[in-house]
C-alpha positions, 0 to 999 in steps of 0.5 A: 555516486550510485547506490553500490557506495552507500549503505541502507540503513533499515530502522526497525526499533520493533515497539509497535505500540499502535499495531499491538504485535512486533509488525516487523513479522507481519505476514505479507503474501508469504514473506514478513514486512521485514523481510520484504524491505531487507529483500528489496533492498538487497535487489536494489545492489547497496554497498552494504545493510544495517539493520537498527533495532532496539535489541538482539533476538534469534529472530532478527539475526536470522533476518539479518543473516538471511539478507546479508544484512549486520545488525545495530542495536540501539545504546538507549532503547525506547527512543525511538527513530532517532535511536536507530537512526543514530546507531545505524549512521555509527555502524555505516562504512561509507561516507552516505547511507539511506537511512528507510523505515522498516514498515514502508512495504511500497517504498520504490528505491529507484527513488533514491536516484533522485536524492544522490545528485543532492548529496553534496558539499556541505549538505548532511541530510538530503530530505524529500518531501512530498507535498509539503511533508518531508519524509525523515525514514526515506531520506538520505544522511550523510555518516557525521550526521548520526552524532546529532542524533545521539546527541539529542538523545542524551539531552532529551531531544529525541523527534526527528523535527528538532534534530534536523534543524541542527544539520545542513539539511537539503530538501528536495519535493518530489511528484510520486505515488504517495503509497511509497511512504505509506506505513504500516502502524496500525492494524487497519493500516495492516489490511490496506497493505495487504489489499494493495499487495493482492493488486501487485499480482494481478494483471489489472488491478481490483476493487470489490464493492459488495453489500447484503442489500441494496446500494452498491450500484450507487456507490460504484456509479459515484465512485467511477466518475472520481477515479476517472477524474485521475486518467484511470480507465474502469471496467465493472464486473457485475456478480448476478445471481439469477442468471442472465441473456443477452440475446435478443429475440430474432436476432443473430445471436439468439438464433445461434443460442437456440441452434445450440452454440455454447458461446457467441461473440459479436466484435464491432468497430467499438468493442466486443461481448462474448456471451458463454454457457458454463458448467459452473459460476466463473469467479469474478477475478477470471472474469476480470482477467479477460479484459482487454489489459490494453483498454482497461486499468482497474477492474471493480467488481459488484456483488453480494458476497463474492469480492476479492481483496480488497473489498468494501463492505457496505452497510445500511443497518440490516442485520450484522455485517459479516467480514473476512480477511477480504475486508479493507474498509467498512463503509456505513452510516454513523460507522462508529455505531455499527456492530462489527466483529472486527475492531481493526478494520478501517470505517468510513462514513458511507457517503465519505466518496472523498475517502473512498477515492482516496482508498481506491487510488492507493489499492491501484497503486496511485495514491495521492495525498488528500487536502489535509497532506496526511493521507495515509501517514497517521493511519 
């Protein structure tokens, strides 16, 4: 069995209580969450797309459209997965479907790869879990499935815990990339996806540390030690506002400076610098795309005010922490203390490194579940 005879079943109920808007049209780098999943699933060549949702809009039957997909609405709405999942499986024309949460932007379906083989016998729901932590809105169904589903439903049983014990259920641990199962529900949770999507289009990816005072050194010195700890190779590029040389008085490259080089590299057995005049101030994303991509996995920039998404903002209770759209984590002491104008963003203790880590490895696209197994699922 491959992925041309089964269908993608996309639940996208659209209540989105915790994020406050209808999160399926969420802006994501041009296209909407929605639209994303559709897209990607489209790409990944299934025989066929069901969209579940609680009701019919213009909106979403032009999504549908726009991806070849069919819409399944919901009999009973307000229940919540159980519901799209029971309409999707009932709207599906082949024997298996992947039934995927609408919010999962990161979702890999080279995935599903892993689970087909499972999909066999008597099983009905191949169910993979990582950690520990199985994931029901990533997981395969066999159709006669969607009828447990609808039953529970009626008699009031509608978490997906429940109705799973009733089936022939199949789990299978997987070692992957816990981002890929990562859910947008909150506003905060929101500006992470937004932060590791900038990374998805660059080179090297980058993380800002940036801080009105003091303290950013401290915290990337404390920072790089974990991240390395994962085999990730760290550049830092540092913004310094009051100019810099690297010429040594009598040397070389000082004597060429002063005959009016503009620009001087050194290479040597153990690496290279090339110091360069120019007319303006080079931003740091131009900068960190010089690296040798070779030697270097992520590139963490320090400054003032002049990161790139994603950044932290840290904070030692000076004044007010200015924020923008750039801003992903919002690092203090006593963070729930500190005055911000935005209470969407995510705020994190300043010397919580666990977390910091934590966040880092999903903004690069290694994210690992932390001791509690729930990294990012209840954000």
């Amino acid at each position: 069995m491959n992925l041309s005879e089964i269908t993608l079943v996309v639940a996208a109920g659209g209540r989105s209580t915790r994020m406050g808007r209808d999160k399926r049209f969420l802006d994501l780098a041009g296209e909407s969450l929605l639209a994303r999943t559709l897209r990607k699933g489209l790409a990944a060549g299934f025989r066929e797309i069901i969209l579940a949702v609680e009701g019919e809009t213009e909106e979403l039957r032009a999504a549908a459209a726009a991806f070849g997909a069919r819409l399944a609405v919901d009999e009973r709405p307000a229940q919540g997965p159980a519901a799209a999942i029971a309409a999707g499986l009932a709207a599906a024309s082949s024997a298996w479907a992947l039934v995927l949460s609408g919010d999962m932007p990161f979702y890999d379906f080279d995935l599903v790869r892993a689970l087909l083989p499972e999909a066999r016998g008597e099983r009905q729901v191949v169910l993979p879990t990582l950690l520990g932590y199985s994931q029901p809105l990533a997981a395969l169904y066999r159709k006669e499935a969607g009828a447990a589903f609808a039953a529970g439903i009626v008699r009031g049983d509608r978490k997906l815990g429940i109705i799973l014990r009733e089936l022939a259920v199949k789990e299978l641990p997987l070692t992957v990339d816990a981002g890929l199962f990562f859910n947008v529900n909150t506003p905060a949770a929101y500006r992470l996806a937004l932060g590791r999507i900038a990374n998805e289009r660059r080179a090297v990816p980058m993380l800002s540390v940036a801080a009105p005072g003091t303290g950013k050194t401290t915290f990337i010195e404390r920072l790089i030690p974990r991240l390395a700890a994962h085999g990730i190779r760290i550049a830092v590029v540092k913004s310094d506002a009051h100019g810099f040389t690297l010429d040594t008085k009598g040397k070389d490259t000082d004597r060429f400076t002063a005959a009016g080089a503009a620009a001087v590299a050194v290479s040597a057995p153990n690496g290279y610098f090339i110091e360069q005049e120019t007319a303006e101030r080079r931003s740091l994303t131009d900068i960190a795309e010089k690296l040798d991509r070779a030697s270097v996995d992520v590139c963490i920039t320090e400054s003032r005010t002049r990161g790139v998404a994603p950044l932290f903002l840290l904070y030692r209770g000076r004044g007010t922490p200015e924020t923008d759209e750039r801003t992903i984590a919002f690092f203090s002491k006593a963070p729930e203390a500190a005055p911000l104008t935005e209470d969407a963003l995510l705020r994190v203790d300043l010397d919580d490194l666990e977390t910091a880590e934590r966040l880092a490895l999903f903004l690069v696209g290694r994210a690992l579940y932390g001791a509690d197994g729930a990294m990012f699922l209840t954000m």
